[in-house]
KOLDODO-875927 format. One record per residue: residue in three letters; x, y, z of N, C-alpha, C in turn. Coordinates in steps of 0.05 Angstrom, whole numbers, padded with zeros to 5 digits, always signed. Example, Ala and Ser with C-alpha at 12.3 -4.5 7.8 and 13.67 -1.06 7.14 Angstrom:
2
ALA+00264-00114+00156+00246-00090+00156+00264-00066+00156SER+00257-00045+00142+00273-00021+00143+00258+00001+00157
***
This chain:
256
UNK+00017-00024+00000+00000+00000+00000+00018+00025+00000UNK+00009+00041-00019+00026+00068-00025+00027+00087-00003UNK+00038+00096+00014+00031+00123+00032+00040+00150+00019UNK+00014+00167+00031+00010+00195+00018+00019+00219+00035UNK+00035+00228+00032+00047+00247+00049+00022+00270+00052UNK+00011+00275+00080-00005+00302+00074-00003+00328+00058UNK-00024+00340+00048-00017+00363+00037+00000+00377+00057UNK+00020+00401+00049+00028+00411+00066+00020+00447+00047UNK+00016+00460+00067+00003+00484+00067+00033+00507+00060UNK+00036+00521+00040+00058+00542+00037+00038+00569+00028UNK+00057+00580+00049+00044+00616+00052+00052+00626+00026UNK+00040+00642+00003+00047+00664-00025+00048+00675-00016UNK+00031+00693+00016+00034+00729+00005+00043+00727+00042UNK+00055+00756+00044+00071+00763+00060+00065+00793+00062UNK+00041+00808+00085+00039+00830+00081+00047+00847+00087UNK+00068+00844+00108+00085+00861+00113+00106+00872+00090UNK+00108+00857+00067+00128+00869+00050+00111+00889+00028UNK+00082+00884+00024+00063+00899+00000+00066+00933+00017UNK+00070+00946-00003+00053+00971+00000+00032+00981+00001UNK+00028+01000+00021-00001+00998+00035-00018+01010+00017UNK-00019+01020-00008-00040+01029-00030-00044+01001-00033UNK-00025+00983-00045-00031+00955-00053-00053+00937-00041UNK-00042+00936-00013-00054+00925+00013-00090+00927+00012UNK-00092+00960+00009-00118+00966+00012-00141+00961-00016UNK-00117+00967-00041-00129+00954-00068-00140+00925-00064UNK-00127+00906-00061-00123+00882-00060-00147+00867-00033UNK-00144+00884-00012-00166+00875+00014-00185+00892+00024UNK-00180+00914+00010-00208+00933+00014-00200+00946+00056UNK-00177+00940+00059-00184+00950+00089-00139+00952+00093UNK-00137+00973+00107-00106+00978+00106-00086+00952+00123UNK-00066+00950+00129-00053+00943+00148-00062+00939+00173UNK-00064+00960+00189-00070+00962+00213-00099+00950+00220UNK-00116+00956+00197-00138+00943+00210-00140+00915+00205UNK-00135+00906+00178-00122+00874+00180-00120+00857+00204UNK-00099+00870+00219-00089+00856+00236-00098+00865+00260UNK-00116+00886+00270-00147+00882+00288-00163+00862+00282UNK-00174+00862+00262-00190+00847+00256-00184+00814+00258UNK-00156+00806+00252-00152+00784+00253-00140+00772+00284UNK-00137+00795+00307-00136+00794+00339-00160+00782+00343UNK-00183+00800+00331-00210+00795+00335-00227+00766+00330UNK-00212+00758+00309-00226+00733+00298-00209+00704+00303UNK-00180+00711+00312-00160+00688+00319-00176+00674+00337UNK-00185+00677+00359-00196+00658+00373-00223+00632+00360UNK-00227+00632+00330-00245+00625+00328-00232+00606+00295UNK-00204+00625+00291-00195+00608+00270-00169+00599+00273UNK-00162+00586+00303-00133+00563+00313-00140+00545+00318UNK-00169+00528+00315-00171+00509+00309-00147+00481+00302UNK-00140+00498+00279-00124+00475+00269-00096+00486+00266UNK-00089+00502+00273-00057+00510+00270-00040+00497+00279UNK-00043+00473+00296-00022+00462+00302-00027+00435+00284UNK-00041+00439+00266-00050+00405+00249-00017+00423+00227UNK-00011+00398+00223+00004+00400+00186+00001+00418+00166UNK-00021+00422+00169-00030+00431+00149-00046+00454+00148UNK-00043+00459+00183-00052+00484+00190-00042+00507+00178UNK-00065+00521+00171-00065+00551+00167-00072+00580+00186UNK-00051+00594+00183-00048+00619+00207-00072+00634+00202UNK-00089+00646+00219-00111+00661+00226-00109+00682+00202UNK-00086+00699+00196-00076+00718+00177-00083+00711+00156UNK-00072+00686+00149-00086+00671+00120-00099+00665+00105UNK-00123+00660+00130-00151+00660+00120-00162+00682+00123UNK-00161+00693+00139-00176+00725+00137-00166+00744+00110UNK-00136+00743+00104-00126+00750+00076-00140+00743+00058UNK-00150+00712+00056-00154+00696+00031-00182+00708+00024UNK-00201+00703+00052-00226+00710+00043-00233+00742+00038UNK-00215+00747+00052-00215+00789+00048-00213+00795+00011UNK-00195+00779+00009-00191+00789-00021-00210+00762-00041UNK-00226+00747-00037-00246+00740-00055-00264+00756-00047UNK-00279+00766-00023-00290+00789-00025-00292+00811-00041UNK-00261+00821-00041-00259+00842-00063-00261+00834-00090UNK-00246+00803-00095-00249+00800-00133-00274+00792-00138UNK-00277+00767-00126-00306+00757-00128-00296+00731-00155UNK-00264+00732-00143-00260+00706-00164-00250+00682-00148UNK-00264+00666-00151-00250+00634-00133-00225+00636-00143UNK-00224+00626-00174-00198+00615-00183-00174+00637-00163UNK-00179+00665-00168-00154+00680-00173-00144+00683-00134UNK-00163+00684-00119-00160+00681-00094-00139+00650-00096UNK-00153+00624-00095-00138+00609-00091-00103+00609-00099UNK-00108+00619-00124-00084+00622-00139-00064+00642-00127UNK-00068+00665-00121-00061+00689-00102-00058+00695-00087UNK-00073+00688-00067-00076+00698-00052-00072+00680-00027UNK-00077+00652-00027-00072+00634-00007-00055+00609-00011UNK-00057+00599-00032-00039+00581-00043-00057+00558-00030UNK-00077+00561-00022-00090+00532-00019-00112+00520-00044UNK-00105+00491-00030-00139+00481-00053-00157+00493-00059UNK-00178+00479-00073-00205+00495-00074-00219+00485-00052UNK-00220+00461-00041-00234+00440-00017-00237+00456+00010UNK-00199+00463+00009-00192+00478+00038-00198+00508+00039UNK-00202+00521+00009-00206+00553+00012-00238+00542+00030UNK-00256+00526+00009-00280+00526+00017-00289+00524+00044UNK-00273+00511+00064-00273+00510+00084-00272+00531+00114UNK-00245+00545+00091-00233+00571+00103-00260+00588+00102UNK-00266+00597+00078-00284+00622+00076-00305+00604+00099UNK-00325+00582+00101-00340+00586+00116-00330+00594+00140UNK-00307+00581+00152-00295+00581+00182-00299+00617+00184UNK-00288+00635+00160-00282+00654+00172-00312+00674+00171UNK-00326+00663+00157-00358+00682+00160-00361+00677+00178UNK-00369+00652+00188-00378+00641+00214-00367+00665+00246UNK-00339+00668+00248-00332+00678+00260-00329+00702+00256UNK-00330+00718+00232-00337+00741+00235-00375+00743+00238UNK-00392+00734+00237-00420+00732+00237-00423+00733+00275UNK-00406+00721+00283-00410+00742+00320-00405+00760+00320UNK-00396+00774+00304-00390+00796+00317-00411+00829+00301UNK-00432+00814+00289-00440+00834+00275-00448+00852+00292UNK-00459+00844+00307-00478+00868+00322-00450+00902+00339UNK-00426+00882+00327-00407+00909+00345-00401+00918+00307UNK-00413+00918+00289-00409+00926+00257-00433+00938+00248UNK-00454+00928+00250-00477+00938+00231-00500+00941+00267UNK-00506+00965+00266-00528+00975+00286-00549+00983+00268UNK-00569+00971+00279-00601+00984+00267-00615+01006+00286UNK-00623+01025+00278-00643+01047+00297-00656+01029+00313UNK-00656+01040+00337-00670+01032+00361-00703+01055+00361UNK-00726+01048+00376-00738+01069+00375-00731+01104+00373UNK-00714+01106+00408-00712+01124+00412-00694+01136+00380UNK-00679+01126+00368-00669+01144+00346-00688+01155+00324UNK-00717+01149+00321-00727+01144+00292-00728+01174+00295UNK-00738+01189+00307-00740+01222+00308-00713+01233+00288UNK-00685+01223+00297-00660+01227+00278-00668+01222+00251UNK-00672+01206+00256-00674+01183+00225-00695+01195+00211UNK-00717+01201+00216-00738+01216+00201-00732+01236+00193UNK-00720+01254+00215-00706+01280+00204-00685+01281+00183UNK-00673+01259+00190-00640+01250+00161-00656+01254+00133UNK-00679+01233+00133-00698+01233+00108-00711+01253+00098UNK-00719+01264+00125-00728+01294+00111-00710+01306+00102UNK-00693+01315+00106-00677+01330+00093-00664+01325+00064UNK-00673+01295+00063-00656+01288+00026-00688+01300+00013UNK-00705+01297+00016-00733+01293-00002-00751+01309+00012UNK-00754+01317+00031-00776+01332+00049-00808+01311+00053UNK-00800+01277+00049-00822+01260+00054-00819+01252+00085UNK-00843+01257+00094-00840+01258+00127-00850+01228+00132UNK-00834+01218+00150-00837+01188+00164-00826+01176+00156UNK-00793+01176+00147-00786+01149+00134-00762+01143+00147UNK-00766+01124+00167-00747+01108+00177-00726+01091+00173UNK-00719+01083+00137-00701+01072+00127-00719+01054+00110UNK-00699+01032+00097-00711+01018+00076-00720+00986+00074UNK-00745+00981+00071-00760+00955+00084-00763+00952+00053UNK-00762+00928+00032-00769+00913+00003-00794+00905+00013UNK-00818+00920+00015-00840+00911+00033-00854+00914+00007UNK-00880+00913+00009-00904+00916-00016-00920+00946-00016UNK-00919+00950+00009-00928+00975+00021-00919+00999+00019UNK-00890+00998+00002-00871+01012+00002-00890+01044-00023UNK-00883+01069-00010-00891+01089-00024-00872+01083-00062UNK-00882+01081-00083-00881+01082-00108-00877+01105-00119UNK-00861+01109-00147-00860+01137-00164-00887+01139-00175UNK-00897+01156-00190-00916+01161-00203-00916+01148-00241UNK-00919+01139-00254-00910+01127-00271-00913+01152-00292UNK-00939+01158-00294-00938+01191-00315-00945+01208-00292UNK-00933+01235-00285-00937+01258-00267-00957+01270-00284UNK-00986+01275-00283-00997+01294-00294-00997+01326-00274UNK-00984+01321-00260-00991+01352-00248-00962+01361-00231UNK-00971+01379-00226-00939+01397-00214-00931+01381-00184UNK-00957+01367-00175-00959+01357-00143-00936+01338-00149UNK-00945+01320-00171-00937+01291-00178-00912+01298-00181UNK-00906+01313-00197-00877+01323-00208-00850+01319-00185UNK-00859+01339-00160-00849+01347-00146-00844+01322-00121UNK-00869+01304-00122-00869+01278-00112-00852+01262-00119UNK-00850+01261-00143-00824+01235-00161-00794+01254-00157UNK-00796+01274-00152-00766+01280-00154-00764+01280-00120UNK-00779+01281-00101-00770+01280-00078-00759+01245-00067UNK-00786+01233-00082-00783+01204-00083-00747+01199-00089UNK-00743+01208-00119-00713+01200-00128-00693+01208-00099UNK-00693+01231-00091-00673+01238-00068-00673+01220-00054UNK-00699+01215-00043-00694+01196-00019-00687+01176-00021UNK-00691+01158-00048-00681+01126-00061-00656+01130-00062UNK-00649+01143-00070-00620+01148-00085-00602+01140-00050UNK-00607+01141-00036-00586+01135-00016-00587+01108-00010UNK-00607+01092-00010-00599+01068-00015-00587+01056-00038UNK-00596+01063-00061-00588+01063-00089-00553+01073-00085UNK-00552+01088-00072-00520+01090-00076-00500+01081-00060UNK-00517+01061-00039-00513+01050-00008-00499+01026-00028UNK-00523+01014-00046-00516+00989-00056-00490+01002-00087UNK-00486+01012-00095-00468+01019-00110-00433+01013-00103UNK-00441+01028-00074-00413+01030-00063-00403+00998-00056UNK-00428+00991-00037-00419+00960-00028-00408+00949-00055UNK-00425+00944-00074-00415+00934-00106-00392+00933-00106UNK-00377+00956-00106-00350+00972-00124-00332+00962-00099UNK-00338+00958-00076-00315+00957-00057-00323+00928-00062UNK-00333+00911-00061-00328+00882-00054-00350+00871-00077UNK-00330+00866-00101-00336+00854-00127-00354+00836-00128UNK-00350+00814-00112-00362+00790-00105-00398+00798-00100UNK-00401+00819-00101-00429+00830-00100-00445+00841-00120UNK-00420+00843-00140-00424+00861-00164-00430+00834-00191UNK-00439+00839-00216-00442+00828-00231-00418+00812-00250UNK-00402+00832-00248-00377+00835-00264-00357+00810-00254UNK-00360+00815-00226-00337+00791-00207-00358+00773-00215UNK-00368+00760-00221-00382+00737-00234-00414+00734-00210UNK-00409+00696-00199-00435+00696-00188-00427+00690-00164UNK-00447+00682-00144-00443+00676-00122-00454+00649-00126UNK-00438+00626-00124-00455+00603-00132-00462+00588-00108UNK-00475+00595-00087-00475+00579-00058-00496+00583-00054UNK-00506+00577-00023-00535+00573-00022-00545+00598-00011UNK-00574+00594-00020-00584+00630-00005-00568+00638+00018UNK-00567+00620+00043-00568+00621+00062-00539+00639+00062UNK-00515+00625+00060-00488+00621+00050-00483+00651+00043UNK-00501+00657+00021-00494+00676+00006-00513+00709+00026UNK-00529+00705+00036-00539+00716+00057-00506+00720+00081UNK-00503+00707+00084-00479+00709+00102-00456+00721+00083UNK-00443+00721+00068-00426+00736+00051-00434+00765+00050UNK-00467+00771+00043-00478+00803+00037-00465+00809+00065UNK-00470+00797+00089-00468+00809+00115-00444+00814+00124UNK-00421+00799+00116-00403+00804+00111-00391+00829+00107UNK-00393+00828+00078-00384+00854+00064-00397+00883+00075UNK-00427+00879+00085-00428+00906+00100-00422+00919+00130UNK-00406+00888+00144-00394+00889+00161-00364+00903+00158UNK-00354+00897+00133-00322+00896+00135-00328+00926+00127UNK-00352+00938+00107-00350+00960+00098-00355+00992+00115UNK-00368+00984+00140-00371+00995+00158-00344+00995+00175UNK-00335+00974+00170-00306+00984+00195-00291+00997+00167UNK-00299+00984+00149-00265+01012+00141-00275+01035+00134UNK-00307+01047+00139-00315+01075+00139-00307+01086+00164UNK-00309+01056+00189-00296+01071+00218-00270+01080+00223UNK-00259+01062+00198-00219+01064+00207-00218+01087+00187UNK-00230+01096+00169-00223+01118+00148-00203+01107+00137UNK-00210+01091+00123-00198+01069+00098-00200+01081+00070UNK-00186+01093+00055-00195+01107+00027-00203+01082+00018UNK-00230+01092+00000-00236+01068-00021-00215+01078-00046UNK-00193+01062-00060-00179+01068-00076-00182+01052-00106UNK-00181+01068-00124-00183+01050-00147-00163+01047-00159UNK-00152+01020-00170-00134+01012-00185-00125+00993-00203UNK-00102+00974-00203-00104+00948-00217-00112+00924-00200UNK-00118+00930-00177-00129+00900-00161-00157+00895-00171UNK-00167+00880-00151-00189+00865-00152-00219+00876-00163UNK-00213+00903-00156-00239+00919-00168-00237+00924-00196UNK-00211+00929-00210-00212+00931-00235-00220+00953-00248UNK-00227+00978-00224-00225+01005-00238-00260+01009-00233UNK-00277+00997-00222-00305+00989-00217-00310+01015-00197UNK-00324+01034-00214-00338+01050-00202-00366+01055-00180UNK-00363+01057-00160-00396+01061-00147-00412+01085-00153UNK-00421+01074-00181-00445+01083-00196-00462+01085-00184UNK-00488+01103-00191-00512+01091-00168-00530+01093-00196UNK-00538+01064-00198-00562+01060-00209-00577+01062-00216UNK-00589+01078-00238-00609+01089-00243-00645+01066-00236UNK-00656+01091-00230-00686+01075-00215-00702+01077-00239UNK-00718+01043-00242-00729+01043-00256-00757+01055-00247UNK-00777+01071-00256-00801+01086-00258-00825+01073-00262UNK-00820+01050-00267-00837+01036-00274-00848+01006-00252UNK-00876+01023-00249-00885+01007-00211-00899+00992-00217UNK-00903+00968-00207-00921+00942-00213-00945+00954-00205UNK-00961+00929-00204-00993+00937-00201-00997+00942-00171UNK-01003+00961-00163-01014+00975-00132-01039+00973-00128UNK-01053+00965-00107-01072+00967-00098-01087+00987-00091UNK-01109+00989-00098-01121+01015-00101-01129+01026-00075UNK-01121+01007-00051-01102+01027-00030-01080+01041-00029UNK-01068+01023-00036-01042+01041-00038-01031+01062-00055UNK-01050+01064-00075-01051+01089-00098-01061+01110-00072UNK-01082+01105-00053-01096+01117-00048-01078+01133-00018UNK-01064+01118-00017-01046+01124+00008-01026+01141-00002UNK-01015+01136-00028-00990+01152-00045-01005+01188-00053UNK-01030+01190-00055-01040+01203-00070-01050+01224-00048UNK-01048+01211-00023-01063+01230+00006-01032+01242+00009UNK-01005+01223+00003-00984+01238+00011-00972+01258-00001UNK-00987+01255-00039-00972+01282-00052-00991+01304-00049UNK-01019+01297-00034-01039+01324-00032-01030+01335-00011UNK-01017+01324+00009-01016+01340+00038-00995+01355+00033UNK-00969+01346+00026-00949+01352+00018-00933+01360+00005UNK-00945+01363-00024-00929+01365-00054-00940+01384-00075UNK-00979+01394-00056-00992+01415-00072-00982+01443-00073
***
């Protein structure tokens, strides 16, 4: 019987030697926070560091940082970690998993007492009073499809202001972490999986708005990928002739 020597695991990248434009091209987050982040999450990825074939906490948080940003299996494996495809697969779950505790110190939702802020934030893009942020609900206030009047007019362009910040919420995430964008290809995993990656990326994207991380464009992983914001399509499914009727009380009170 033949014996198979285990895989044995060799490190490619070395970040202390990249330059820190590179660094941030390449992982979307500088030096320094890198290696917060990876204080933060070591306890959850030494598992196996003392196996053979163990890989350092650094490694995987590198590996999956930058498929994040490409949104390419192949070129991560190839690049960025020097492991399989079996063991990346493994890695990236280990490391969502363990970054997924810690969301709640990354992404905060308004509590009651804030909605007064938060209403006021909205007023001020659009002058539409009550809007506490953004729910994909059915209920959701609609554009007007033809404006016949100056009310309507003034309604659809307040409407646009206020969309537009989510619309450009999801732009940015896009452009910073490919793997979200069309271009870096698909996300071929399960809702669930891939639910956990979105949360991800607006976890990591929030700390490097906290660390004041330039988003930089270059020859890495983004590929020069602008956060465009999307133009809104105008065109509203079929509404209930409540909810016409609810849209229509809000451009009379407000928009005459």
């Amino acid at each position: 019987m033949r014996w198979r020597h285990p895989p044995v695991y060799r490190q490619l990248v070395d970040l202390s030697t990249m330059e820190e434009r590179h660094v941030i091209i390449t992982y979307r987050l500088d030096r320094a926070t890198i290696h917060e982040l990876c204080a933060q999450l070591e306890p959850d990825l030494m598992s196996d560091i003392r196996h053979p074939t163990g890989i350092p906490p650094l490694v995987q948080v590198l590996s999956v940082l930058h498929f994040l940003a490409s949104g390419s299996f192949q070129t991560t494996v190839a690049i960025a970690s020097g492991m399989s495809q079996p063991m990346f697969s493994n890695v990236l779950s280990r490391v969502l998993s363990a970054l997924l505790k810690h969301m709640r110190s990354y992404v905060v939702f308004p509590q009651v007492e804030d909605f007064p802020t938060v209403k006021g934030d909205f007023y001020a893009l659009g002058h539409i009073h009550n809007i506490i942020g953004y729910l994909n609900l059915s209920w959701l206030l609609t554009p007007v499809r033809n404006p016949r009047t100056r009310a309507e007019e003034r309604y659809n362009e307040a409407h646009g202001r206020t969309r537009r910040i989510i619309e450009g919420t999801f732009g940015l995430l896009k452009a910073r972490f490919r793997c979200l964008h069309i271009t870096g290809g698909s996300l071929y995993y399960s809702p669930k999986k891939v639910c956990h990656i979105l949360v991800a990326c607006c976890m990591l994207h929030n700390l490097a708005w906290r660390q004041q991380v330039p988003f930089l464009q270059g020859d890495g992983p983004a590929g020069g990928l602008v956060a465009a914001v999307e133009p809104v399509d105008s065109e509203e499914e079929e509404a209930e002739e409540e909810d016409i009727d609810n849209r229509n009380h809000v451009i009379q009170q407000y928009f005459q």
